[in-house]
C-alpha positions in Angstrom: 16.7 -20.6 -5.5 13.2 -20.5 -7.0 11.1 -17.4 -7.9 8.1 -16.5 -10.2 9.3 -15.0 -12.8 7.6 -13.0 -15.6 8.8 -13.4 -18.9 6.2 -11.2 -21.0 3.6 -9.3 -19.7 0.3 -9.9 -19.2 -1.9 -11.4 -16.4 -1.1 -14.0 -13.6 -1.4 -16.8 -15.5 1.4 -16.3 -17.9 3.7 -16.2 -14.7 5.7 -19.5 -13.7 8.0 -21.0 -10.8 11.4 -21.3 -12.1 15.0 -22.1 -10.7 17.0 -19.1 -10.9 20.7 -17.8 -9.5 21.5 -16.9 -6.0 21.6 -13.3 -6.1 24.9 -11.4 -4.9 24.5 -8.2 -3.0 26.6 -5.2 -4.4 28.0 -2.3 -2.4 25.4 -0.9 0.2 23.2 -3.8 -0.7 21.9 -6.9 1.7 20.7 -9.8 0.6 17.5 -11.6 2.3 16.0 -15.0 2.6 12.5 -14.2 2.6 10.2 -15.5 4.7 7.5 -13.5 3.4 6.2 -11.1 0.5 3.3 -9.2 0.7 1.1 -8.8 -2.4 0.1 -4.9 -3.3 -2.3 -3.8 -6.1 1.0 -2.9 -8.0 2.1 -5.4 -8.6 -0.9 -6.5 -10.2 0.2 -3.9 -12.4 3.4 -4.3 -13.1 3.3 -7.5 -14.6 1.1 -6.6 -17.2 3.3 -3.6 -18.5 0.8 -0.9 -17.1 2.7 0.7 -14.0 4.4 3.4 -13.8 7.6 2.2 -14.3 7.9 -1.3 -16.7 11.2 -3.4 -15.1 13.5 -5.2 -17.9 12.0 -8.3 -19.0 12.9 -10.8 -17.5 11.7 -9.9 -13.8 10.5 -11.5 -10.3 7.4 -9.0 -8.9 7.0 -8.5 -5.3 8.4 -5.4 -3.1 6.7 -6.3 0.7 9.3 -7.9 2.5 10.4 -10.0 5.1 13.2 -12.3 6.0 16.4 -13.0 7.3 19.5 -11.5 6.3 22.1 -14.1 4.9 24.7 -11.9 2.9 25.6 -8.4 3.5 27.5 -6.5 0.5 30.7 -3.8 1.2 30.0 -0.6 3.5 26.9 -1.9 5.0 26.7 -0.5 8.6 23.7 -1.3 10.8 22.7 -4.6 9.9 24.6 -8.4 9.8 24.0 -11.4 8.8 21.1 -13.3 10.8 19.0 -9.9 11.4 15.6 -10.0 11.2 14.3 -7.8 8.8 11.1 -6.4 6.9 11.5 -3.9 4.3 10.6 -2.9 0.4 12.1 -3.5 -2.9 10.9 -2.4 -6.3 10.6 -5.9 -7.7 11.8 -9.4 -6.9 9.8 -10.2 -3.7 8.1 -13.2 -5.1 11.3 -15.7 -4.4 13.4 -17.3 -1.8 15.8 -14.7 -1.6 16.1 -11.2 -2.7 18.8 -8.5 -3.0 17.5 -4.9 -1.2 19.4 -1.4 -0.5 20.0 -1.5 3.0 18.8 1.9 3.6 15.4 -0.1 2.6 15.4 -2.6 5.6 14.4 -2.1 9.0 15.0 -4.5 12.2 11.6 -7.0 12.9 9.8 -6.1 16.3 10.5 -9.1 18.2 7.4 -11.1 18.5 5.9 -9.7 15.1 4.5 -12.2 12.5 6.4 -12.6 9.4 3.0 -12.3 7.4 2.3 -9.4 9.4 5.8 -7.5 8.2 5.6 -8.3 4.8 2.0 -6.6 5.0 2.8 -3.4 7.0 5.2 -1.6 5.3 4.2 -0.5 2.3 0.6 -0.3 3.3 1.1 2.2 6.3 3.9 3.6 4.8 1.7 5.0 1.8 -1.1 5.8 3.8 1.0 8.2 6.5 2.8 9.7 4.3 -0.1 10.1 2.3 -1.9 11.7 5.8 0.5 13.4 7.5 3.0 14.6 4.6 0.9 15.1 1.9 -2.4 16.2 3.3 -1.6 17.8 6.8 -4.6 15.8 8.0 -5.6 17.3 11.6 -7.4 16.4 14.5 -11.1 17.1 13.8 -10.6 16.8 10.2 -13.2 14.9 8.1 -11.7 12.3 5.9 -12.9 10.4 2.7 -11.6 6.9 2.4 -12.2 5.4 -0.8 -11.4 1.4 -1.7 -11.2 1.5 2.4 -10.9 -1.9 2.4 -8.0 -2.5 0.5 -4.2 -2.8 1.8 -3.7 1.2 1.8 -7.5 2.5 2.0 -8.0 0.6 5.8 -4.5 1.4 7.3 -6.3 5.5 5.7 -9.2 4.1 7.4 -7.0 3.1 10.6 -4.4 5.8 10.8 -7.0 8.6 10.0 -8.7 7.7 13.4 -5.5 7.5 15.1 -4.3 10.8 13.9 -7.8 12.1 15.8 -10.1 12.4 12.0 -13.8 12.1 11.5 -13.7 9.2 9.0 -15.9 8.0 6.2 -14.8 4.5 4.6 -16.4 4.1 1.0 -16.4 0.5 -0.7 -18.0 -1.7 -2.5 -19.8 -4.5 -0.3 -21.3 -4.8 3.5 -18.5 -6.8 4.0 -16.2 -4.9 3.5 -17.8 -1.8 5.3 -18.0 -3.6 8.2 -14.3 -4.3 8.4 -14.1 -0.5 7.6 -16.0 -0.1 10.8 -14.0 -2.6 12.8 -10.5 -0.1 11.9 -12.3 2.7 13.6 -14.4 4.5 10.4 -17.6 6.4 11.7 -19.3 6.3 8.9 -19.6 3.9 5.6 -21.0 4.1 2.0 -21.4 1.5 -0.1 -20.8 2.6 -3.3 -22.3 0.1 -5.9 -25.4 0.7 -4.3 -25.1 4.3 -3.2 -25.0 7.6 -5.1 -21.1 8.4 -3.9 -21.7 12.0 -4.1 -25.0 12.6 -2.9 -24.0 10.4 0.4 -21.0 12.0 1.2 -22.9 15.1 0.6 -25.2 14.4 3.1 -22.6 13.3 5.7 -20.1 16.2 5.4 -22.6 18.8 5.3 -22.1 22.5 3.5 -18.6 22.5 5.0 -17.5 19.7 2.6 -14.7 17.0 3.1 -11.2 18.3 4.6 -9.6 15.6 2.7 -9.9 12.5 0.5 -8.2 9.6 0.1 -8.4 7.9 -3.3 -6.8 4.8 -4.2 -9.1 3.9 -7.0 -9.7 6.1 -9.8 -12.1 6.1 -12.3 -15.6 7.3 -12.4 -15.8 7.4 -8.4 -12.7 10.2 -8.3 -14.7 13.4 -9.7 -17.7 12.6 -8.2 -15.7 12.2 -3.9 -14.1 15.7 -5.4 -17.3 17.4 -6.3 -17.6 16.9 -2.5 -14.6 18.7 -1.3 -14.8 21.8 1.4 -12.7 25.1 0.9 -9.2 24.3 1.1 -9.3 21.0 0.8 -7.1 18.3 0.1 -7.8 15.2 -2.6 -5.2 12.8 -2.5 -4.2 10.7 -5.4 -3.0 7.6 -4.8 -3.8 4.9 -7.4 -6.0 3.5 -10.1 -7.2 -0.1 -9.0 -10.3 0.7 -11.2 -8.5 0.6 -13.9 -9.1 4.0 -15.1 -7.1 7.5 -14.6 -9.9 10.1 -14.6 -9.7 13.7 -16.2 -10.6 15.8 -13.6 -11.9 19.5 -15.0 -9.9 21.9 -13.3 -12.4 24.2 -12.3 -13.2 22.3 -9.8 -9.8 22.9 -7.9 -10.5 26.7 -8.6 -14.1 26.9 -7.0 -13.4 25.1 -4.1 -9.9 26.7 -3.7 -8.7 22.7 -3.0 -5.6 21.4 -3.8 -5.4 17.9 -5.9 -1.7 16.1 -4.3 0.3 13.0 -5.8 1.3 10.6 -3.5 4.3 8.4 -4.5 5.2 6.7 -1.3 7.9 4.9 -3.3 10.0 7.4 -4.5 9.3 9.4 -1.8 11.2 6.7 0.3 13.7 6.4 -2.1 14.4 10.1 -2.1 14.0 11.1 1.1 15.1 7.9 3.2 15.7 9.9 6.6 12.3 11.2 6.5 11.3 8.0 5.4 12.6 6.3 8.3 11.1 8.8 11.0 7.7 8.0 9.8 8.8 4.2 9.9 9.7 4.4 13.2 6.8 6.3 13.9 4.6 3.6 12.8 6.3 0.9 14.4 6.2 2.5 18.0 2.2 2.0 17.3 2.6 -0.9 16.2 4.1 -1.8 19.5 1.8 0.2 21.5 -1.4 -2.3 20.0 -2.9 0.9 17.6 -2.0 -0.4 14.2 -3.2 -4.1 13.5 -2.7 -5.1 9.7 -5.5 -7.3 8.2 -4.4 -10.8 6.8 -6.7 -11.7 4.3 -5.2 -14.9 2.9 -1.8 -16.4 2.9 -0.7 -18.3 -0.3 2.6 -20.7 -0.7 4.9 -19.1 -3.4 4.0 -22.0 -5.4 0.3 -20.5 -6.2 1.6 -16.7 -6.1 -0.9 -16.3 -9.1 -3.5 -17.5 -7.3 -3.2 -14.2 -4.9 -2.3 -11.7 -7.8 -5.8 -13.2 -9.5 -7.3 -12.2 -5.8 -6.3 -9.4 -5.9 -7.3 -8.2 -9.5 -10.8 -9.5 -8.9 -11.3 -6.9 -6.3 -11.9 -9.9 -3.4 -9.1 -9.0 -1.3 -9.9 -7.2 2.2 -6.7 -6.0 3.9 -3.6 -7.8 2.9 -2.3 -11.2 1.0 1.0 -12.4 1.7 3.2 -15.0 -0.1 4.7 -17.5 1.8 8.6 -17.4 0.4 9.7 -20.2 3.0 
């Protein structure tokens, strides 16, 4: 089969198309012949040694997937061979075929776009958890999106209106805010041109934000907390800028708010039966028309580093999928 494959790490150009083994699935494993992969800020990461966790050299990035099931290992229950699935895996998306846990699979809607399922998971998956685990988010809430129009920040942007929040969507063209505004955010700020503080200031009031969604990092994080209402919530997500800020923790104390990690990876891994009710709560509005994932670009698995360079350059609005077929 082929698959890109990172031999040292660095950026997308050091990545190459290579014939590799067929994967065999083990115990509790499936194996998949991947339609499609979604491409997340991560992985970005990941191939240049600066994630969280750094995968044995050599390595195949990717985790957004979707495909058919061709081989399934010993005590699988619940799926077969010729199921359509869509699902996550830490690395080895970018290929023809892939080896997942089957706890990590789900069945595909009928009728749903294989672009479109290798683009929801992870996505939604971070951003609910992030919402409705992590930050309690209620109904008349007001919520802070920034980097809203990136893979997690618009489903934030999206769910956040669904789950019945005020929400502002903070990023960094008028393009891009007026996607924001198309997934249901009330109000934007354009932060290259904007102070980010003194704007959401001046939209949340004395009262201050309930909670805050922050994907990004860097210089933008301490100025959205300065921002925060009493008994707030700041949720941190990632660091596309670049940069992990050193937040001074007095902050937390005057404004009695709470600063919450959000590891939708792990937290899948270690709680897969909560894991799958919020799954399954996303896919029913999925089905119901409320959730709409944004295809930015598709790219052939042949010019994967062509979408990871997309990504890095901050272009991307929504999602990017590789095209395993």
């Amino acid at each position: 089969m082929k698959a890109i494959v990172c031999h040292n790490y660095g950026p997308p150009s050091t990545l190459s198309l290579e014939e590799v083994p067929v994967p065999e699935p083990g115990p509790k494993e499936v194996r998949v012949r991947l339609k499609a992969c979604g491409v997340n800020f991560p992985d970005t990461l990941i191939i240049q040694g600066k994630y969280q966790f750094k995968p044995e050299l050599p390595f195949t990035p990717g985790s957004d997937i979707a495909g058919v099931i061709d081989a399934v290992g010993e005590g699988v229950r619940g799926h077969q061979v010729g199921d359509e699935v869509f699902g996550f895996v830490q690395t080895g998306g970018f290929a023809q075929q892939v080896i997942a846990p089957a706890r990590n699979v789900f069945p595909k809607p009928p009728g749903m776009d294989d672009a479109v399922a290798a683009s929801f998971l992870m996505a939604y998956g971070t951003s609910y958890h992030a919402l409705k685990d992590r930050a309690a988010l209620k109904a008349g809430e007001t919520l802070v999106v920034l980097g809203a129009s990136g893979g997690v920040g618009l489903a934030a942007v999206e769910l956040g209106k669904l789950m019945g929040a005020r929400v502002i969507a903070c990023a960094s063209t008028p393009e891009k805010l007026e996607l924001c505004r198309e997934y249901g955010a009330d109000e934007t700020i354009n932060y290259a041109t904007e102070d980010l503080k003194a704007r959401i200031k001046e939209l949340v009031g004395k009262d201050g934000a309930d909670v805050i969604y922050d994907p990004v990092g860097g210089d933008y994080s301490e100025a959205a907390l300065r921002t925060m209402g009493w008994n707030g919530r700041y949720l941190v997500v990632g660091f596309a800028a670049g940069d992990i800020p050193k937040i001074p923790l007095n902050l937390m104390l005057l404004k009695s708010c709470q600063v919450v990690g959000v590891f939708w990876g792990a937290f899948a891994m270690k709680f897969p039966n909560d894991n799958v009710g919020n799954t399954t709560q996303l896919m029913q509005w999925h089905a119901e028309g409320k959730l709409k994932p944004h295809l930015h670009a598709v790219y052939p698995l042949t010019e994967a580093a062509s979408a990871l360079e997309e990504m890095m350059g901050r272009r991307v609005r929504g999602k990017v999928v590789i095209d395993c077929d």
